[in-house]
Structures are given as structure tokens and as C-alpha cells.
C-alpha positions in Angstrom: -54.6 -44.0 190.9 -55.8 -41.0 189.1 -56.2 -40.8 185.4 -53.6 -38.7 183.6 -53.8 -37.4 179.9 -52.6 -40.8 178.6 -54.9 -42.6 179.9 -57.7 -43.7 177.0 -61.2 -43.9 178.6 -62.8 -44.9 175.2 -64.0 -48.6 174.4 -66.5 -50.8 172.5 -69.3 -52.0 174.4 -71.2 -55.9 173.1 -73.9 -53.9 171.8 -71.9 -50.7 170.2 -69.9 -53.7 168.3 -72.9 -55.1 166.9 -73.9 -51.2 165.6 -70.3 -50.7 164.3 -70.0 -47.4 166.8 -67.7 -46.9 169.6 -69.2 -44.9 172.6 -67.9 -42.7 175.4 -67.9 -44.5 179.0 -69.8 -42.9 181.4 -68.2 -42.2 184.9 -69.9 -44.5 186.7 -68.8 -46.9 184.4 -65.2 -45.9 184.2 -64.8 -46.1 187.9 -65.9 -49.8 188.0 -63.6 -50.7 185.2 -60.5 -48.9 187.1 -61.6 -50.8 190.3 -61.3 -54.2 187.9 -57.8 -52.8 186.9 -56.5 -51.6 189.3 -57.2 -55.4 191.1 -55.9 -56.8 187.8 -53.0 -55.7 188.5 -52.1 -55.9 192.0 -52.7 -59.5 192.0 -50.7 -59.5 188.4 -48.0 -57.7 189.6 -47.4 -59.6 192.8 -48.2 -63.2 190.5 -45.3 -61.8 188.6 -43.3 -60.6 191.6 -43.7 -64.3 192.7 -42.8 -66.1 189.5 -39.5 -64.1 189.3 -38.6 -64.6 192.8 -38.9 -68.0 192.2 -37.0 -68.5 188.9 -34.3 -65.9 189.0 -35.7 -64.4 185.9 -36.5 -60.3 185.1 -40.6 -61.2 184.2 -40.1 -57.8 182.9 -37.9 -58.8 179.9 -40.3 -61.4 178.3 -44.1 -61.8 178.6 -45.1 -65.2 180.1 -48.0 -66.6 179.9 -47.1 -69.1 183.0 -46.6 -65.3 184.7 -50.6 -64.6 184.1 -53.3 -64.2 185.7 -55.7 -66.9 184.5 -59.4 -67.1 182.8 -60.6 -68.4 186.5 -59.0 -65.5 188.4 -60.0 -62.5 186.2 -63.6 -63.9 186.1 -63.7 -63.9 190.1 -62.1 -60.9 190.4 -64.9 -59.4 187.8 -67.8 -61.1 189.7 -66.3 -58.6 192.5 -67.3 -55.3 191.0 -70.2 -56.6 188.8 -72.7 -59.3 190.3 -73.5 -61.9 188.0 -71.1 -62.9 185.4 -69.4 -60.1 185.2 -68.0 -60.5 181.9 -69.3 -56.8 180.6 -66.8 -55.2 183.7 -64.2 -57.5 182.4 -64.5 -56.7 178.9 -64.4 -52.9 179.5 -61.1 -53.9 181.9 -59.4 -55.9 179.2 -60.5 -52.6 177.0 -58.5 -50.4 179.0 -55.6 -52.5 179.7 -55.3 -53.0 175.4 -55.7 -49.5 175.0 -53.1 -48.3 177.9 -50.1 -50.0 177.2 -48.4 -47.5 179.3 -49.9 -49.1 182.1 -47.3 -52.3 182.1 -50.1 -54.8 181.4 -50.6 -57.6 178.8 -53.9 -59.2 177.6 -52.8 -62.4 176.0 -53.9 -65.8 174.8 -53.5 -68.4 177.0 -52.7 -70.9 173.8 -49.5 -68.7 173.3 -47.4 -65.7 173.7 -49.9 -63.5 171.0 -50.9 -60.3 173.0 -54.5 -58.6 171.8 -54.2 -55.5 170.3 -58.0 -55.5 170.5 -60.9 -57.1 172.6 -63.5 -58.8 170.3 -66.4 -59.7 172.5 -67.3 -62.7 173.6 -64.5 -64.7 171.6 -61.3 -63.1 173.7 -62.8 -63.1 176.9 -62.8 -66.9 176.8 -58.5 -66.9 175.8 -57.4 -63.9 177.3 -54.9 -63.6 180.1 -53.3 -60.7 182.2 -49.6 -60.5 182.4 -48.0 -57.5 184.4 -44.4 -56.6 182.9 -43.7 -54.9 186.2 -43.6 -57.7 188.5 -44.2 -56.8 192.5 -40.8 -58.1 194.8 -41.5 -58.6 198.6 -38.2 -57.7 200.6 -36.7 -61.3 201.4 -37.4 -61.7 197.4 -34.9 -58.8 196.4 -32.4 -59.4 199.0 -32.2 -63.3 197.6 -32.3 -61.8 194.2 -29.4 -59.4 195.2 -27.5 -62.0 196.5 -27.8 -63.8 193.3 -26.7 -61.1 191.3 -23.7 -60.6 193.4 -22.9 -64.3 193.5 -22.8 -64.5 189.8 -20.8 -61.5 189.7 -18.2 -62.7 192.1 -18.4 -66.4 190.3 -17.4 -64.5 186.8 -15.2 -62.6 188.5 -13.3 -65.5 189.5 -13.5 -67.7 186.6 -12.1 -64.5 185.0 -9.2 -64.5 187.5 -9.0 -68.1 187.2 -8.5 -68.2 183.1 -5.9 -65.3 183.4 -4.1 -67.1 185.8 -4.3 -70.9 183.8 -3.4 -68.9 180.8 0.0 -67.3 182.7 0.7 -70.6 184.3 0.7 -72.3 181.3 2.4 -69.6 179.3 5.3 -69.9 182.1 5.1 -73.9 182.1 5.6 -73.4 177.4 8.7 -71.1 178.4 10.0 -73.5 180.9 9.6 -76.3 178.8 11.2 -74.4 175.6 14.2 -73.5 178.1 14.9 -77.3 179.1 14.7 -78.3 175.3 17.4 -75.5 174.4 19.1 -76.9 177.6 19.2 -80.7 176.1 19.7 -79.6 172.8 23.5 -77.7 173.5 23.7 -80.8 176.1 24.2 -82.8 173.4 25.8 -80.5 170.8 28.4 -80.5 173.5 28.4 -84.0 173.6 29.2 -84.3 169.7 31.7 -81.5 169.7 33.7 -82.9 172.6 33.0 -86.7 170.6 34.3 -85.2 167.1 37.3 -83.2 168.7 38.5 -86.5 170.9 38.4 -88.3 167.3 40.5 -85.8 165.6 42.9 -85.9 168.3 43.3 -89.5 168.2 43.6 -89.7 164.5 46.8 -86.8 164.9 48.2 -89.5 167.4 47.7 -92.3 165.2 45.2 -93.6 167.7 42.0 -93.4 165.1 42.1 -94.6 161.2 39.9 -92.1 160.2 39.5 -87.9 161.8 36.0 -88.0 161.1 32.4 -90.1 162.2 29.3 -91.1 160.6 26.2 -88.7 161.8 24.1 -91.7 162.5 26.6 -93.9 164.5 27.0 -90.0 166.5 23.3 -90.9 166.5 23.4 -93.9 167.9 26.4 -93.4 170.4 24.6 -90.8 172.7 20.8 -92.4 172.4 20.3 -95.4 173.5 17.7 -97.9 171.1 14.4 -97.2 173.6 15.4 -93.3 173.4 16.1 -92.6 169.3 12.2 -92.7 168.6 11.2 -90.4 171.2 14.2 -88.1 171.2 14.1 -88.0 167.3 13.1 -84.3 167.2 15.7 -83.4 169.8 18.9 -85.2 167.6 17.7 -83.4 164.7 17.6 -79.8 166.4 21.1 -80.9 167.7 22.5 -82.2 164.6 20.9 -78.8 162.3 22.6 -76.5 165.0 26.1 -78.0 164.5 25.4 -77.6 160.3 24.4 -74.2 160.5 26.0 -72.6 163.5 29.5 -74.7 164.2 32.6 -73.7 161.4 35.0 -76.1 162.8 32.9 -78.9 161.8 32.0 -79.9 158.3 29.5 -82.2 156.8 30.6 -84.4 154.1 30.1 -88.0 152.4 32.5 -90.9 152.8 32.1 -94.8 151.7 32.1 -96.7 154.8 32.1 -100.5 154.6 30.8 -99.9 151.2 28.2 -97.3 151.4 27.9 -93.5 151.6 27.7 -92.2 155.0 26.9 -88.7 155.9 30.2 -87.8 158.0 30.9 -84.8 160.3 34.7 -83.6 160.3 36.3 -81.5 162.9 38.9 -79.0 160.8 40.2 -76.9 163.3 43.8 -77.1 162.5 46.2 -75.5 164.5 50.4 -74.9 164.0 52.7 -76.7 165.9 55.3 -75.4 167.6 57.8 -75.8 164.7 55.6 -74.0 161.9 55.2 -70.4 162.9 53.2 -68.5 160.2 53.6 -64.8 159.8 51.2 -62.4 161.3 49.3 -59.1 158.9 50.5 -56.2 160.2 51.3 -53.5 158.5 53.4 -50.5 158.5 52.0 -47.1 158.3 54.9 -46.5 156.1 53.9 -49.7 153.9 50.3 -48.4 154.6 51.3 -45.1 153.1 53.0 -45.9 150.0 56.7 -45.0 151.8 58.9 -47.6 150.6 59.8 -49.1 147.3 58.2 -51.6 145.1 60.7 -54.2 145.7 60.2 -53.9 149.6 56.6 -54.2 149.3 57.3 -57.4 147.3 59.2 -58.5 149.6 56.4 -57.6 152.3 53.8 -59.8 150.2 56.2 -62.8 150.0 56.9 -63.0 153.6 53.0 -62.4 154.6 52.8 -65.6 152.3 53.6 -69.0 154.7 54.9 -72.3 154.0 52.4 -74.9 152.3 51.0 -77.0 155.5 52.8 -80.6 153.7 56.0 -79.1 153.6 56.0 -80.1 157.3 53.2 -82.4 157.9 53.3 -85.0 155.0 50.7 -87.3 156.5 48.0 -88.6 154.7 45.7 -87.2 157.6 47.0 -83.6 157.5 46.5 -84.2 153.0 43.2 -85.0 153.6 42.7 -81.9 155.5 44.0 -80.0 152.9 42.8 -81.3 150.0 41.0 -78.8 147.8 36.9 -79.6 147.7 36.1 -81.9 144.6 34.2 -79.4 142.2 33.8 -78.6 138.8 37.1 -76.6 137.6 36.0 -73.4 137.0 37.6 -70.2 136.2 36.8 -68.2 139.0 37.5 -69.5 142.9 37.0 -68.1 146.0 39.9 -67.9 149.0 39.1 -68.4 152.9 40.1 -67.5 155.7 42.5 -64.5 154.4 42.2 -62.1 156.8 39.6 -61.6 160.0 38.1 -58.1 161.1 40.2 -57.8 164.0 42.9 -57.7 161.6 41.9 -55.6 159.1 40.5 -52.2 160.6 40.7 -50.1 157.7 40.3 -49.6 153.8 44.6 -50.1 153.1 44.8 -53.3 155.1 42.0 -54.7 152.6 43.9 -53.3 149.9 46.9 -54.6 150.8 45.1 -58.1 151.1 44.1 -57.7 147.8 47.5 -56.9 146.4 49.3 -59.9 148.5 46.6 -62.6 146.7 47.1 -60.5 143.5 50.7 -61.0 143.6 50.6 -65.1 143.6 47.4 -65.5 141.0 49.2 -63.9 138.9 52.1 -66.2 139.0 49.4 -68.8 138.0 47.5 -67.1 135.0 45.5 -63.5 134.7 43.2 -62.2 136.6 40.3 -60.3 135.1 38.4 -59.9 138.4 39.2 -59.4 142.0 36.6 -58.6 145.0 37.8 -58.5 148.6 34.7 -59.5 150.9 35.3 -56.8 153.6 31.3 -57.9 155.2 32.4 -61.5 155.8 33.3 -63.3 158.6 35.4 -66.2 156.9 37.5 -63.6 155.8 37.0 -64.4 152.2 38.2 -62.9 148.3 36.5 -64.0 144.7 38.8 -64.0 141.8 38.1 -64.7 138.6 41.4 -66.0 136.5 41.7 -66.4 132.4 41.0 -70.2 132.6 40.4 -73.0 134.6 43.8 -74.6 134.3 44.6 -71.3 135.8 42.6 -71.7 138.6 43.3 -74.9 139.2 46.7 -74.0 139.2 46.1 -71.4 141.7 44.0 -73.4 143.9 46.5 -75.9 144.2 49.5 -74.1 144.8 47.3 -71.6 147.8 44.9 -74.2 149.3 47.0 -75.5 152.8 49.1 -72.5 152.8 49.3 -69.6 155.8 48.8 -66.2 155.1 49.2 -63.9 158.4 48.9 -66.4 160.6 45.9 -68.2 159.5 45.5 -71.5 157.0 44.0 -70.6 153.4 41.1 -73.0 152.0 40.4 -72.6 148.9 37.8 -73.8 146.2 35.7 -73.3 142.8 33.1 -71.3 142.2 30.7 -71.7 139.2 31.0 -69.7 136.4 27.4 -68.6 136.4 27.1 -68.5 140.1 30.0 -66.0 140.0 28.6 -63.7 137.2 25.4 -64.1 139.4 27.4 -62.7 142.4 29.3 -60.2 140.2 27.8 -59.3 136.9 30.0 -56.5 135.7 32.6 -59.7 135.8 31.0 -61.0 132.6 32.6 -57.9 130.5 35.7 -57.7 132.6 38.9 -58.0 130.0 41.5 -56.6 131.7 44.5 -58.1 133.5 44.8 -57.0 137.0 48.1 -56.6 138.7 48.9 -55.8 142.1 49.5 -52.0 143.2 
């Protein structure tokens, strides 16, 4: 190969060391080094060429000193160009190859992986190694690394597949899974709902003392002993659905055989044939303000039903209608008043307001009034002069129709009501219905 501009032609000859002065090769000189090189590095090139071939490694990445040529071969290779030891032709070699990095060669200990920035006569010649960095392939050698590569391409390629595919198949095994939980789980709300309304209808025929059935013997009925461990987390997303989600069934605590059960209650109460309660509808002249105060009275009276006792004395129907056991309180909230089917528009909310209005204040005063229009029980807060008053109130409106549906009615807390409504705390004045 012929020299180029990079190439650095200058070195230290034994005896130029030993004066301290670096000197100029001659040509002759030169060309017998290059010849060394130049067979330094075929043979290091295909040594390399060989050692990746057969490690599947890029000898060009790292210098190895398993990749080298050794002491042994550089020395034969010298005695080739210089007769004799050889060792000045090598040292001038191992010159050039330190000073011409660009030349893809490494002089290196054989101990370890240090590479000479320098030659130091006779010391390195006896530890120095050549490594080439650009190793020589044969044909069959790239075409088996090729197929390597593209192996471990294709093998990525399908573990990459293979993981996206795991991770969807498991993804659509979680969503199954969640779907035949959510399946079981209204399986056997359905269950207790169907168990709950079959006891209320036997207690109405006299058939069952009590309307109502300890959570745990519910429990117990639909899992058997070897299923109530195992199935624990599936009874208590059952039984939290039916608190949280189902209206006609309330949670409450009865004494059974001597100790406090937590019961569940169906109260879906419906009229018989003989107790038809009056529907809200109202009258755009009514709406309007068209007719006289006595016939809106009148209006309000009739909107007002029969107490459910009057007709159904029973001590089942008294339980069922028997205000909730609170603290009295002044203030009390009313249920199930008025639905949003019925009530379409700001005057039939006003008018609901003026039918409750119209019997509290047969019971005491009323300083407050709030008609939850947002609600789906249908419900109205009231705050009254005193608690007898309220208790009065509750009593007399708790099991009673109003437009067709039963009234429930119950305390609220004093505190909890100013909390709810605080301009209630200042409130002085007695309201009256419009």
C-alpha cells in the first residue's frame, strides 16, 4: 500500500534511544518495516477474521488479546525480512504500527488488555502483541454470520410477537374472568332478592312470623359449608350491591333468639285493591293561580291519602310503618313525596311544597322548608318550632299516601340539618302555604 500524508515514517532506533535523539528512517529502511507491516497485518487481520467467525463476536468492538498475533509469530515473520533475529525490523514495525493508529492495528501486552503508546526497546518487544481491529471474513464466514444476524432478528421478532400476544391473551382471559364474577355476583343478588320478596309475601299471608332475614343465615342458605371460605369475597360483593344499589331492601338490627342480627327487609309496599290513593296532577288552572283559596285547600286535602293502618291494622303492616327510632329533633325529612316523572316543572314543586306546608302546620310552625327537586326519593327537609312538633308531624304523615305513593318519614339532626342548610340557623319566620 502506498504511504499517504498520515502516515508517520519517524521512529527511535536501540541506539538513537540510548543518545536521547530520534532519527529519520531511511528508505531502504522504511520499505523493510512496511513489508513487516504490511505481513503483520494480513496474518492479523485474517487471525481476527477467524476468531470472529468462530465466536459470533464484532473483533472490531473490543481489542483481544486471544485475537493476537503472538510473540512467536511476529518474531518468524521478522526473521522473514531481516536474517538473524530480527528484532531491529520488528521494533521499527511495532514503531509504525504505535505511531499509525489509523492503520487499525494494536501493539499490546500479552499480560492484559494495555495497548503501547510507545515502543521501549528491548523491554516491549518481549510482551508485545498485534491485534488488527479490522478483522478479515472469508465468504462462508459472512454468510454464517449473516445468517446469525438474521436469526436473532427473526427470534426477537418473535418473542416480540409472542409477549404482545401473552399480554392480549391474558388481558382478554382478566376481562373474561371479571365478566363471570359480575355474572355470579347478580346470580346471587337475584337469588336474595327473589329469597327476601318470597318472605315478605309469606309473612302478608300469615305464612312467615317475621317479613325479614338475618344476612348471615341469607349467607348460609345459598353457600354451602365447603363453599363460604372460598366464595367469601363473592357474598360480600353480593351483599354490598344490595346495600348500596337496591331501595326496596333495608338493612337493619333485630334480637333474634337473643342476640342482634344484622337483618335485610324487603319494603316494597304496594295498595290493595281497596285503598286507592290519589294521583298529583295538577290543573293548569290550579297551576296558574285560577281558582280560589278554599278550592286549592280542598285540592291539598284530597292529594293527602288515608294513613296505611286505617285499613291494614296488622302488626306486620305497623312494623312497616313505624317511624325509624332516632333522636327527636326539630327538623325531619319526608320521602317519597313526589318522583320526576311527576313533577316536570317549577309549580308542581311548589305546589308539593304548599300540600306538606299545609299539614306541618297543623302540627306546630315551620321556620324552614326545602323541596329536593335533584333527588330521586322524592324527598322535602323541614325544619318545625320544636321537637314535639316534629314528632307530632312525623307521626301523623309517616304511612300516609300522597299522590299515589306511601310517605316515610324520619329525624334529622339538628346540626346535621344546619350543616345541610345554614341560613336555617337564623330562620325566624313562620311559613305558611301560598
Amino acid at each position: 500500500t502506498a504511504l499517504t500524508a498520515k502516515d508517520d515514517m519517524i521512529w527511535c532506533t536501540a541506539n538513537s534511544i540510548e543518545q536521547g535523539v530520534c532519527l529519520e528512517g531511511v528508505t531502504e529502511r522504511i520499505e523493510v518495516a512496511m513489508k513487516l507491516v504490511h505481513s503483520i497485518a494480513d496474518q492479523a487481520d485474517q487471525k481476527a477474521g477467524e476468531a470472529v467467525c468462530a465466536t459470533s463476536t464484532d473483533a472490531s468492538s473490543r481489542q483481544n488479546p486471544s485475537h493476537a498475533l503472538s510473540q512467536g509469530q511476529l518474531a518468524d515473520l521478522a526473521k522473514v525480512w531481516q536474517p538473524g533475529s530480527g528484532s531491529d525490523v520488528l521494533f521499527d514495525a511495532l514503531q509504525l504500527i504505535v505511531r499509525n493508529a489509523h492503520w487499525q492495528l494494536l501493539a499490546m501486552s500479552e499480560k492484559d488488555d494495555t495497548v503501547f503508546d510507545s515502543i521501549i526497546f528491548p523491554h516491549h518487544l518481549k510482551l508485545a502483541v498485534v491485534v488488527s481491529m479490522n478483522p478479515h471474513k472469508s465468504l462462508i464466514c459472512r454468510a454464517r454470520l449473516a445468517v446469525r444476524t438474521a436469526t436473532s432478528h427473526i427470534l426477537l421478532v418473535t418473542m416480540g410477537v409472542a409477549c404482545v400476544l401473552l399480554t392480549f391473551i391474558a388481558m382478554r382471559m382478566f376481562v373474561h374472568n371479571q365478566e363471570l364474577k359480575r355474572q355470579r355476583v347478580f346470580s346471587l343478588v337475584d337469588k336474595v332478592l327473589q329469597r327476601l320478596t318470597q318472605q315478605y309475601q309469606g309473612f302478608q299471608r300469615g305464612e312467615e312470623a317475621v317479613p325479614y332475614m338475618a344476612i348471615s343465615h341469607m349467607r348460609d342458605l345459598f353457600l354451602p359449608p365447603s363453599q363460604r371460605n372460598s366464595h367469601a369475597k363473592l357474598w360480600e360483593n353480593a351483599a354490598g350491591w344490595i346495600n348500596k344499589h337496591e331501595s326496596r331492601v333495608r338493612m337493619e338490627t333485630r334480637r333474634i333468639a337473643g342476640e342482634d342480627y344484622l337483618v335485610w327487609r324487603w319494603i316494597d309496599i304496594c295498595a290493595s285493591e281497596n285503598l286507592q290513593p290519589q294521583s298529583l296532577s295538577l290543573s293548569s288552572d290550579e297551576v296558574d293561580g285560577g281558582v280560589s283559596p278554599d278550592h286549592k285547600l280542598d285540592r291539598r286535602e284530597q292529594l293527602w291519602g288515608e294513613h296505611v293502618l286505617d285499613h291494614y291494622s296488622t302488626d306486620a303492616w305497623r312494623k312497616q310503618v313505624t317511624p325509624l327510632s332516632k333522636t327527636p329533633s326539630p327538623c325531619l325529612k319526608l320521602r317519597s313525596l313526589f318522583t320526576r316523572e311527576s313533577c316536570t316543572k317549577r309549580e308542581d314543586y311548589e305546589e308539593v311544597e304548599a300540600c306538606v306546608l299545609h299539614k306541618l302546620t297543623q302540627h306546630g310552625g315551620v321556620h324552614h322548608c326545602f323541596v329536593d327537586r335533584w333527588s330521586d326519593e322524592g324527598a322535602l327537609f323541614a325544619k318545625l318550632n320544636s321537637p314535639l312538633a316534629a314528632t307530632r308531624a312525623i307521626e301523623a304523615l309517616h304511612g300516609t299516601w300522597f299522590g299515589g305513593r306511601l310517605v316515610k318519614a324520619e329525624y334529622v339532626p339538628l346540626s346535621e340539618y344546619h350543616h345541610l342548610f345554614p341560613s336555617s340557623r337564623t330562620a325566624s319566620k313562620l311559613l305558611f302555604p301560598s
